[in-house]
N, C-alpha and C positions, 0 to 999 in steps of 0.2 A: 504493500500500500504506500503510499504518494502524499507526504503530510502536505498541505499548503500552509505557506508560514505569513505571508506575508500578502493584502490583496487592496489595487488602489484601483478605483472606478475613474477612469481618464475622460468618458466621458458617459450621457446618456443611456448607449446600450454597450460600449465597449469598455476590456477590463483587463487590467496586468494580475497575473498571480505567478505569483515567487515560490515555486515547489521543490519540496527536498528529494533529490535523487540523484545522488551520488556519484551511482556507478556512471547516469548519461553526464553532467557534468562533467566528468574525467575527460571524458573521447567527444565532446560536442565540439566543432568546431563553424564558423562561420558560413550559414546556407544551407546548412543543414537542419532537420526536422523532426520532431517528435510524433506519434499516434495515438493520442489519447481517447479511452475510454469513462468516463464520468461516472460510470456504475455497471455493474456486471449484466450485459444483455442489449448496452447501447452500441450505438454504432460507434468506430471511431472516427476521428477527426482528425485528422494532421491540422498540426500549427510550428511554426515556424519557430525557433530556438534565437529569443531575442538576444538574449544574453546568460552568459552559465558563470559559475563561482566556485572553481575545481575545491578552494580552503573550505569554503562551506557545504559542499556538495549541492549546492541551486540551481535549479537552471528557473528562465522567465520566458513568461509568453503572455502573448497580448490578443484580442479575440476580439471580434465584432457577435452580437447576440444576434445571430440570425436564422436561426433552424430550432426545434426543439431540446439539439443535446447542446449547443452553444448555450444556448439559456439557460439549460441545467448549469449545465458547468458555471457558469455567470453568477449561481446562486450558492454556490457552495462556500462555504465560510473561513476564515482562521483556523486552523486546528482541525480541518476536516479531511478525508485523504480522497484523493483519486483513486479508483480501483486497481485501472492499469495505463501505463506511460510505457511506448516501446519507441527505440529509439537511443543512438541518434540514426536517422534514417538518410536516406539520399548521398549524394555525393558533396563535400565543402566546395564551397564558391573557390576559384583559381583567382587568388593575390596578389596582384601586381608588386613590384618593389620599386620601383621609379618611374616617373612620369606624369602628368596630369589626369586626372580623372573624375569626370563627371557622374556625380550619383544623383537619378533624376526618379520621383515618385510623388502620388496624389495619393490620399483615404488610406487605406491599412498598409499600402505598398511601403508609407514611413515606415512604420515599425519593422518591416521585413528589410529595408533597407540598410538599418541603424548600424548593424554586426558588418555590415559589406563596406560601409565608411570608415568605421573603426577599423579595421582592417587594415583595409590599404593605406591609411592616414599613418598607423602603428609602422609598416613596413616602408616606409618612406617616402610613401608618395603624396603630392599635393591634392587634395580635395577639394571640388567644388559642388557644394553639393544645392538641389533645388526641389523643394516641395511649395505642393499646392490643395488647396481646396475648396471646395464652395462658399463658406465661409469661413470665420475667423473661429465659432464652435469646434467644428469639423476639423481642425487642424490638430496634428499630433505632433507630440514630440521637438518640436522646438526648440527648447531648450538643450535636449540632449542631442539635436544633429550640430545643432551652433559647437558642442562641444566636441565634436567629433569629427567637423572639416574645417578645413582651410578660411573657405569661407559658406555661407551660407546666403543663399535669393527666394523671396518667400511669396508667392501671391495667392490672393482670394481671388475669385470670381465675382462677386459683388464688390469687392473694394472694400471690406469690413475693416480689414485688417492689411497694413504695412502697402502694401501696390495692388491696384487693381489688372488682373490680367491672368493667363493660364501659363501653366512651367515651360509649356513647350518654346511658347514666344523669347522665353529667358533664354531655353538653350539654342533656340538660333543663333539669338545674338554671341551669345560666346562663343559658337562655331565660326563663327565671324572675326571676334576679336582674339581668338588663340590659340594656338596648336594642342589639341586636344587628342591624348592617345587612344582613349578607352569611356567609350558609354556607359551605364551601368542604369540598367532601366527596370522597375518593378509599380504594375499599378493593374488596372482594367487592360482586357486585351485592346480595344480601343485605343488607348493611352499610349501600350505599347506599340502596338503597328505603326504608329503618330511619328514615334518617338524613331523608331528604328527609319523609317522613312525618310526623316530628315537627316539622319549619319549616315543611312547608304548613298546620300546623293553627294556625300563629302568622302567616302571610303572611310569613315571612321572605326575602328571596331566596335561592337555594341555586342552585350552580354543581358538575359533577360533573366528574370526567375518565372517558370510558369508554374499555374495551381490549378491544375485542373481535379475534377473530383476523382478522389480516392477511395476505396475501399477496405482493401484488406495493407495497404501502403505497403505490400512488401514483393511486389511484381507477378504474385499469382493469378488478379481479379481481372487485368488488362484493363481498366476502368479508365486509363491516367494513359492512354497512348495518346502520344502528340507525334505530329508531322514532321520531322527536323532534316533537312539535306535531304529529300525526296523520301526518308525512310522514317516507316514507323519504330517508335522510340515508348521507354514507358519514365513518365517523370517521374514518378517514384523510385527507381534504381538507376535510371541514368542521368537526371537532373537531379533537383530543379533547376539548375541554370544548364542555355543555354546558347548557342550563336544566333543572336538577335535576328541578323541577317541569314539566317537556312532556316528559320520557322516558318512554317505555312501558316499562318494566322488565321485564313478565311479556313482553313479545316480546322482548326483549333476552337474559333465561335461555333460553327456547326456542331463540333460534337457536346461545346459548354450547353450550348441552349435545347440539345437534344437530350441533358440529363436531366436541366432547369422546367423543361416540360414535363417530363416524368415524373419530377416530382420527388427525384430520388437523393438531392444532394443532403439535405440536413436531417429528412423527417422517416428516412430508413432505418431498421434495425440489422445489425452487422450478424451477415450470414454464416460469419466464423464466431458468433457467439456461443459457449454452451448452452446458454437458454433454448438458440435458434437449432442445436444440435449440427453446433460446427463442425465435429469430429465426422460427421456423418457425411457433412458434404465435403469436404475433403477428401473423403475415401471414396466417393463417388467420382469425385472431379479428376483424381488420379487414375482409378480405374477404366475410366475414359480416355484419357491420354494413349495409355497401352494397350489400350484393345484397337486405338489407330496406328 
């Protein structure tokens, strides 16, 4: 079991909690992912590993309330455990050691981005980093990105807060004004296509995280195949990041909005649960394999 020690509500429906587990903090590194289940019988969830504390064995994660087991998990308190946390999952984000680098995100893509700045900042290179969002609400983490780059460019959509305008507009301009080695992009597929769009027309590199929905996050459900360099890929084993530029994006929305219809992303019960008699399909599912 998975104490949560520590939990700050950042805003409305979204929520940090600080959970004690040890063995993932040891081996988490940057880009990498956790599977969380919230009680025996739910579905899991992957969330992204904001930050871990090998001296205290912590790792942090940050969550928008948007399904039924988000919610749960949303309401669980001080002193309460998570059932089960597997992980760390995926592959770490690839760390530049010199050169300039833009960290560019809107909505929960901050918090995914945080570990990717601190990174590369850590490792020597200069950070520019820019987030956005609708409002001045809406906005995350600000303080801790100011902390973490070089420099930091902030805009609302409304103009609530600091410049009115969208990130993208910002990173024009810099493609503009400086030699810029490396993108580093995380937000809506939208945002990303946007984003990658305007660094292929500069040959910039560009590096994305994608999230498509997960199931069992550990490459057996094939839920999580994305499009990359003409070939099907599974983001859970061999992302989540990857070459901005070889994503197929328009297959990427198709398959997002073909789960979003089903109906399947947040309000499913996880088929490898023992409640669901996981054991069962498993042994079904393999047994299939080898009879082909």
């Amino acid at each position: 079991m998975f104490e949560i020690k520590n939990k700050i509500i950042l805003a409305e429906d979204i929520k940090r909690l600080d959970v004690y587990a040890p063995d993932i903090a040891a081996k988490s590194l940057p880009g990498q992912f956790v599977s969380i289940c919230p009680e025996e019988g739910d579905e899991r969830i992957p969330l992204t590993v904001i930050d871990s504390d090998f001296n205290k064995g912590m790792i942090s994660i940050i969550f928008r309330e948007c399904g039924s087991t988000t919610k749960k998990l949303g309401k669980f308190s001080i002193g309460e455990k998570v059932s089960s946390i597997l992980g760390p999952l995926g592959l770490p984000a690839r760390i530049e050691s010199k050169g300039l680098i833009v960290c560019i995100a809107t909505d929960m893509g901050t918090a995914q981005i945080l570990p990717i700045c601190r990174a590369h900042r850590k490792a020597g290179c200069k950070v520019i980093g820019i987030i956005g969002a609708k409002t001045k609400r809406q906005l995350l983490l600000e303080a801790q990105m100011r902390l973490s780059c070089d420099k930091l460019h902030v805009r609302t959509e409304d103009g609530s807060y600091v410049k009115r305008g969208v990130a993208t507009d910002v990173l024009k301009s810099i493609l503009q004004e400086k030699k810029v080695d490396l993108v580093y992009v995380i937000g809506s597929i939208e945002f990303m296509q946007s984003v990658v769009s305007i660094s292929k027309k500069q040959k910039i590199k560009t590096r994305v995280q994608l999230k498509p929905v997960m199931v069992d996050c550990m490459g057996m459900c094939g839920a999580c195949r994305v499009k990359v360099g003409g070939e099907m890929v599974l983001a859970c084993c061999d992302g989540p990041e990857f070459d901005g530029h070889k994503v197929d994006f328009d297959d990427f929305s198709l398959r997002q909005k073909a789960f979003e219809e089903a109906g399947t992303c947040q309000n499913s019960k996880s088929p490898f649960s023992r409640k669901n008699g996981g054991a069962g399909i498993l042994t079904k599912l393999f047994s299939d394999i080898i009879e082909k």
